[in-house]
C-alpha positions in Angstrom: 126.3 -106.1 92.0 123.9 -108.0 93.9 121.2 -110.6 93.8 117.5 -109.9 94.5 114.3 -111.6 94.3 111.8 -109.9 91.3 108.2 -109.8 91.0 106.0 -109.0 87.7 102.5 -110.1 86.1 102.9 -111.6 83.0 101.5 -110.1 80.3 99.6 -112.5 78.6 98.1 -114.6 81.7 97.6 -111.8 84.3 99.6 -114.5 87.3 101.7 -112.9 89.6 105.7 -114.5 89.3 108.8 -114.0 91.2 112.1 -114.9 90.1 115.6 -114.2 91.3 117.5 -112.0 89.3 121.4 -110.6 89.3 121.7 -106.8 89.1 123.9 -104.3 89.1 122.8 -100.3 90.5 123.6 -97.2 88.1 122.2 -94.2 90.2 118.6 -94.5 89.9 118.8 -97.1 87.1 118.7 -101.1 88.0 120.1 -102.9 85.2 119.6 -106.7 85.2 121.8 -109.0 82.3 119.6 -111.7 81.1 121.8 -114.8 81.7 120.7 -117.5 78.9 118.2 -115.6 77.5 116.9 -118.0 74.5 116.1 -120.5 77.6 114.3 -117.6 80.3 110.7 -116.2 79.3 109.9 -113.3 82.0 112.3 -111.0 80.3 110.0 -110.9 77.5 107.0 -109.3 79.8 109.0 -106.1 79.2 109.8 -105.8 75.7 108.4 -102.6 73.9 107.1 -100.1 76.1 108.2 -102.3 79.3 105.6 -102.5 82.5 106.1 -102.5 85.6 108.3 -104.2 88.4 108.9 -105.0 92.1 112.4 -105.5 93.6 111.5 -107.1 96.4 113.5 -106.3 99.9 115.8 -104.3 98.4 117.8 -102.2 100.0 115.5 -102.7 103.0 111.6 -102.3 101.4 109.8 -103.8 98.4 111.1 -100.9 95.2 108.9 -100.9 92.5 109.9 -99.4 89.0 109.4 -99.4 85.2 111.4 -102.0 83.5 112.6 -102.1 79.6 114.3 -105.2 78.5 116.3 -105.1 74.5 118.2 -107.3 73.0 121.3 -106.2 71.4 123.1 -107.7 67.8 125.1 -110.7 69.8 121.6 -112.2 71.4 122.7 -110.6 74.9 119.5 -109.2 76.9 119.4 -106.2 79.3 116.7 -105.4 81.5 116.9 -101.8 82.3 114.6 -100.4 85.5 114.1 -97.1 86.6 112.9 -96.8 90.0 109.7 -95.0 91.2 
């Protein structure tokens, strides 16, 4: 588990955003849990098909990767990202 800074264009406005996030590494898989969803917007930038993502300085160099965010049945939100 670690924390890392994340950068993404929102979907609607085309701006550039960073925001820190808390993640935890499954092999090749980044999986970020959405801590008070209802009151956070970026996850949202990723619902459906996802788009894409930068982990910035992690492990060393900016990562980019595909993210994927769901919600399941109790409101909790997951932000899966598969690195390129």
């Amino acid at each position: 588990m670690g924390a890392r800074p994340i950068r993404y264009t929102g979907r609607k406005s085309g701006r550039s955003f960073q925001t820190p996030v808390n993640y935890q590494l499954s092999g090749d898989e980044v999986i970020i849990r959405v801590m008070s969803p209802d009151s956070k917007s970026w996850w949202r930038n990723f619902l459906g098909d996802g788009g894409p993502i930068t982990l910035l300085n992690f492990r060393g160099a900016d990562r980019a990767g595909h993210a994927i965010s769901t919600r399941d049945e109790k409101g909790r939100v997951t932000v899966r990202v598969q690195l390129v």
